[in-house]
C-alpha positions in Angstrom: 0.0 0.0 0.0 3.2 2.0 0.8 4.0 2.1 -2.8 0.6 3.1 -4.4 0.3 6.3 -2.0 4.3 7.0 -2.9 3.0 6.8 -6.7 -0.3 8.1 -6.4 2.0 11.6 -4.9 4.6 11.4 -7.2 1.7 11.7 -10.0 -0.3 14.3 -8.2 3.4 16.3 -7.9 3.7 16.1 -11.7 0.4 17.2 -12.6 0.6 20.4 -10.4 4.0 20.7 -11.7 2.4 20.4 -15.1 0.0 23.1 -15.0 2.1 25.4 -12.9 4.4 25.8 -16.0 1.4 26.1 -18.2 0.5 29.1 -16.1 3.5 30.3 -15.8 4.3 30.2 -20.0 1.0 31.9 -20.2 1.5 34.4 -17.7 4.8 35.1 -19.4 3.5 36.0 -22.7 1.1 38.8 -21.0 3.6 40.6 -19.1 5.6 40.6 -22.3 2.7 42.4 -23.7 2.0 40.0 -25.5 -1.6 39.3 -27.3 -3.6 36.8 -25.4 -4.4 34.6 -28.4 -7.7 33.3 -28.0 -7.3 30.2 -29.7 -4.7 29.1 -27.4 -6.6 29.8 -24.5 -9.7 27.8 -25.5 -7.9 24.6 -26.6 -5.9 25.0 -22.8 -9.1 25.4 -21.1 -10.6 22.5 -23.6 -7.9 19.7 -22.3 -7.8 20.8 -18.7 -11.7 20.2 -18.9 -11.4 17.0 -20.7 -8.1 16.3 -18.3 -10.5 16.9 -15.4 -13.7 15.3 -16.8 -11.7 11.8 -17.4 -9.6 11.9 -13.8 -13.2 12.6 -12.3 -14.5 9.5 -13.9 -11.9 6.9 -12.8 
């Protein structure tokens, strides 16, 4: 059982790891004055939604 919670964290660890430089890449681009481009934005929120809806499932 030791092993599946040391797992189950490591993955968790990743996946906040994950969006945190998602965030970060994005948060980048706008203090760079950079345009927000839409598309980019939708297809992120459309695979943390579908990231989400699947891990919710299991």
């Amino acid at each position: 059982m030791h092993t599946a919670d040391v797992l189950v964290a490591d993955v968790m660890q990743r996946l906040a790891a994950t969006f945190a430089d998602h965030k970060q890449e994005r948060e980048g681009q706008w203090s760079r004055g950079e345009q927000a481009n839409t598309e980019a934005l939708r297809l992120a929120l459309r695979h943390y939604r579908s990231f989400f809806n699947r891990l919710l499932v299991t």
